[in-house]
N, C-alpha and C positions, 0 to 999 in steps of 0.2 A: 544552605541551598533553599531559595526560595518555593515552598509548596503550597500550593492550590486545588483545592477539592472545588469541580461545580456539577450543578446541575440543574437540568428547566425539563420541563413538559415539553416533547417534540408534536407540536402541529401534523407534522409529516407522518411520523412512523406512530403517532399516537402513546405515548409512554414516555416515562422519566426517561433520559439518559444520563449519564455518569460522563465524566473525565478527570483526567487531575494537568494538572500545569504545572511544569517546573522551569525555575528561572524568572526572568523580568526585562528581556531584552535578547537583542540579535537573529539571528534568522529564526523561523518560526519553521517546526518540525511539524507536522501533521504526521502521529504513529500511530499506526493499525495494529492491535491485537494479533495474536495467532490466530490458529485454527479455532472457534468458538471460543476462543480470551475472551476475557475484562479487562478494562481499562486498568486494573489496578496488578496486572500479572508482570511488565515488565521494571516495575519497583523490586515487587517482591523476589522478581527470579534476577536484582543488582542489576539489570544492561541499563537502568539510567545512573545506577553508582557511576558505572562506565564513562559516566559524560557529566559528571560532578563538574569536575576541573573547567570544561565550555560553558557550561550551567551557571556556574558558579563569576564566572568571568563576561559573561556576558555576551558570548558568543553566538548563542541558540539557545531557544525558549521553545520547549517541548509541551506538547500538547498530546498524552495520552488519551485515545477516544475507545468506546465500547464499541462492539459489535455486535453485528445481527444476523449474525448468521445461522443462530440457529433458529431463526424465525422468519432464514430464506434459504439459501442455499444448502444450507444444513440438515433444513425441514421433513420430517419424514410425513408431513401429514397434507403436503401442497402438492398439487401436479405441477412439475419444472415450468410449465410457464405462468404459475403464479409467483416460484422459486426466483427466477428470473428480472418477475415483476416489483418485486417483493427487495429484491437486491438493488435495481435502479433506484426505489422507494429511499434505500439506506446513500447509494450517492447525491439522492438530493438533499437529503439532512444536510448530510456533508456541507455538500456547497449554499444551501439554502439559509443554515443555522449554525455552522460548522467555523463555516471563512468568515463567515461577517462577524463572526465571535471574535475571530483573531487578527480579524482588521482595524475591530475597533478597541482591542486590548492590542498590538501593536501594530500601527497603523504604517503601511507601503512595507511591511516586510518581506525579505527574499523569501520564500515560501518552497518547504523542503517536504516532500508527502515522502514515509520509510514502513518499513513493515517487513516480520517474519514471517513465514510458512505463507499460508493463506493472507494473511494481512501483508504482504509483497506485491500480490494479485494484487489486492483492492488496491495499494501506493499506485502501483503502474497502471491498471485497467485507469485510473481518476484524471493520472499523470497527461497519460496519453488520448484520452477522449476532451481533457481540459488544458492542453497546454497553454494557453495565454493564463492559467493562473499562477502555474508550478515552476517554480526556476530548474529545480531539480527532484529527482526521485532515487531512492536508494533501495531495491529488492534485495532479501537475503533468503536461501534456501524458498525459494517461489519456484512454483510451474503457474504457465500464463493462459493456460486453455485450460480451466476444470470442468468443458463440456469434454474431452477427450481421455480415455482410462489411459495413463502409461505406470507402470512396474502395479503397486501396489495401492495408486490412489483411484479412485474408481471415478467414471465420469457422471459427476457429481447431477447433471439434469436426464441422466437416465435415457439416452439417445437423441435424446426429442433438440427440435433445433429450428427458428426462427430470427428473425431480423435482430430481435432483443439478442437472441444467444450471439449471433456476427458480431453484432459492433460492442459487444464487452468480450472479447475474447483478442486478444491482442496480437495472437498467432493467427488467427483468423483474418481481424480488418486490418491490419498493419499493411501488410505485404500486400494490398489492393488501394493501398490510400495514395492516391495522384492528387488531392487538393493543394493547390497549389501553398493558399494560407494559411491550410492545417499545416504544410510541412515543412513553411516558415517557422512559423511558432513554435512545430514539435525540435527543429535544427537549432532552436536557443535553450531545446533542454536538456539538463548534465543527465545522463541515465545511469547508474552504478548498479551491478548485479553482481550477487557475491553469492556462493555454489559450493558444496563440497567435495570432491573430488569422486567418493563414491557414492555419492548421491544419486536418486537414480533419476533426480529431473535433472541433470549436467547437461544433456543433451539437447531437452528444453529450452535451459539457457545459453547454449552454444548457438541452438538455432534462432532463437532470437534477437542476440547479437549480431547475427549473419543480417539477419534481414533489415535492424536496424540502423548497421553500417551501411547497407546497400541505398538506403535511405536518406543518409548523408546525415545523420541523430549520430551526437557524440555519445558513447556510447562503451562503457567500460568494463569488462566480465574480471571477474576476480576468482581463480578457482586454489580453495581452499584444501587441507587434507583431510582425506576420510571421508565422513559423512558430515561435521557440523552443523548438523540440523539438530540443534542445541543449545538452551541459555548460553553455556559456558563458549560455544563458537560465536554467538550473537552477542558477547559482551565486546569480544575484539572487535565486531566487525564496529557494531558503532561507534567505537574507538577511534578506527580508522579511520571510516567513512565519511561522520558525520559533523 
C-alpha cells in the first residue's frame, strides 16, 4: 500500500502540519482526527488496514490530516471566541492548503471529507458550509453542535455564542438555510452518519437527519449496536462506508 508522510510550514495557523497519504488514485478522502488526534492515530488504531483492499485497488486515496483542536476548541487558555476564531483559522488551512494539496496530487477528484468523534463535526461542519467542494461526507459517532452540553460532553465554548458559533454549528444554521444555491449544491451531497445505538449523541444524529431530509439532502443515519464509539466500531464503518 502506497504511503506518504508530508509536511510544510502552514502560512495560516503558523506551524508545521503533518499528514500521511495512503494510496495513488480514486476518490480522495479528507479524514479528520478524533477528539485532539494526530494524523498518524487512525494507522496505528488499523481503521486504514480497513481500507487496504480500496487503497490498495485504487479506489480512494486517503489523506490523513492533524488537528488543532487543542489550540482551539479544545483550548483552555482562549475565551470561546477566540476558540471559535481559532477553529475557522483550522477550516481555512483546510481549504486554503489542504484542497489544493490534493487537487494538485489528484487532480478533479470526487472529494469525500470522513471523521470520527469530533473529527465528524469538522467532515460535516466543512461538508456543509462548503458544498461545491465535497461530493460526500461520512460522520461516525459525531454530535454536530459542540456549542451545546448533551449527556456527558460539555458545551465546549462555555455558553458564549455569536454569528461565528451559528454558522459552524450545523444544528444551528441548517434548519434556517433557505439559499436557494446553497441547497442546490448541499442536495448533490451523499451525507452518511453512523451512531451507536447507546450512544448518547443518537438523538443528535436522529435530529439531524430529520432536519436534513426535511431539506431535501440525501441523507443516510446508520445506527449501530451499543455504543461503537470505538477503533474496533470505526474499522467497520469505514469498511462499509467508504
Amino acid at each position: 500500500m502506497d504511503r506518504e508522510y508530508v509536511q510544510w510550514y502552514s502560512p495560516i495557523l503558523h506551524k508545521n502540519m503533518e499528514m500521511l497519504v495512503f494510496g495513488y488514485g480514486g476518490a480522495a478522502v479528507l479524514f479528520f482526527p478524533a477528539r485532539m488526534g494526530r494524523f498518524y492515530d487512525y494507522e496505528n488504531w488499523r481503521v486504514i488496514e480497513a481500507m487496504r483492499d480500496k487503497i490498495e485497488k485504487g479506489y480512494i486515496q486517503v489523506y490523513c490530516v492533524d488537528s488543532f483542536d487543542c489550540e482551539s476548541l479544545y483550548s483552555s487558555g482562549f475565551h470561546p471566541s477566540v476558540k471559535i476564531m481559532r477553529h475557522i483559522q483550522y477550516e481555512q488551512y483546510i481549504l486554503q492548503e489542504v484542497i489544493p494539496f490534493i487537487e494538485k496530487k489528484n487532480p478533479g477528484s470526487f472529494k469525500i471529507a470522513a471523521g470520527c468523534s469530533l473529527g465528524a463535526y469538522h467532515a460535516v461542519n466543512i461538508s456543509f458550509r462548503h458544498p461545491d467542494i465535497f461530493n460526500k461526507v461520512i460522520g461516525m459517532s459525531g454530535r454536530y453542535d459542540i456549542a451545546t452540553k448533551i449527556g456527558h460532553y460539555e458545551d465546549l465554548l462555555e455558553g458564549y455564542w455569536d454569528e461565528n458559533v451559528y454558522f459552524n454549528m450545523p444544528m444551528q444554521y441548517i434548519p434556517n438555510l433557505n439559499d436557494a444555491d446553497k441547497l442546490l449544491d448541499m442536495k448533490q451531497l451523499e451525507v452518511v452518519l453512523a451512531i451507536g445505538q447507546e450512544d448518547v449523541l443518537l438523538d443528535n444524529n436522529r435530529a439531524l437527519t430529520q432536519i436534513l431530509t426535511e431539506k431535501g439532502v440525501n441523507t443516510s443515519l446508520y445506527i449501530w449496536d451499543k455504543e461503537a464509539h470505538q477503533a474496533r466500531s470505526w474499522r467497520q464503518m469505514v469498511a462499509n462506508y467508504l
